[in-house]
VOGU-3710 file (C-alpha; in Angstrom, 3 decimals, decimal comma):
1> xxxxxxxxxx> 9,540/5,727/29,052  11,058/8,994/29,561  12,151/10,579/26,547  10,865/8,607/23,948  9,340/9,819/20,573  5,142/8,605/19,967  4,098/8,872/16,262  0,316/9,989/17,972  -1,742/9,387/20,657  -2,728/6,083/20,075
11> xxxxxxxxxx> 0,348/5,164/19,916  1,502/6,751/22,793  -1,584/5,137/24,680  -0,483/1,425/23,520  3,171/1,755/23,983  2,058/3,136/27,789  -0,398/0,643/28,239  2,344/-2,308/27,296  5,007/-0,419/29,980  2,286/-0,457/32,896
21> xxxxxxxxxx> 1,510/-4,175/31,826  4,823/-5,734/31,825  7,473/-3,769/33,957  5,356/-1,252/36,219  2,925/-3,683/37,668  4,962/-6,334/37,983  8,669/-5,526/38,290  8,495/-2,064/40,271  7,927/-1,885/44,043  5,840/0,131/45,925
31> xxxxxxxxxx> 6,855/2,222/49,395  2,723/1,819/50,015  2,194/-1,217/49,210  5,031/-2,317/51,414  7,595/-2,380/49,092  5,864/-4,855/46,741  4,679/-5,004/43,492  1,053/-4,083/42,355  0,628/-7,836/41,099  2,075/-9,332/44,209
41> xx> 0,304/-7,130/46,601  -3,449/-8,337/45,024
//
């Protein structure tokens, strides 16, 4: 995500919303939630 150009907010909100979706819940692993993912730790 870092780095990247939005065209405006809303935008910027669904491109965000998509990263959290499908690589930040789901593929990045938490040191508090024991080193798993949001959507394994539920």
């Amino acid at each position: 995500m870092q780095g990247l150009a939005y065209k405006d907010v809303d935008d910027a909100r669904k491109r965000i919303g998509v990263f959290i979706a499908t690589v930040y819940n789901t593929q990045r692993l938490h040191s508090a939630l024991d080193y798993l993912t949001p959507e394994k730790y539920d």
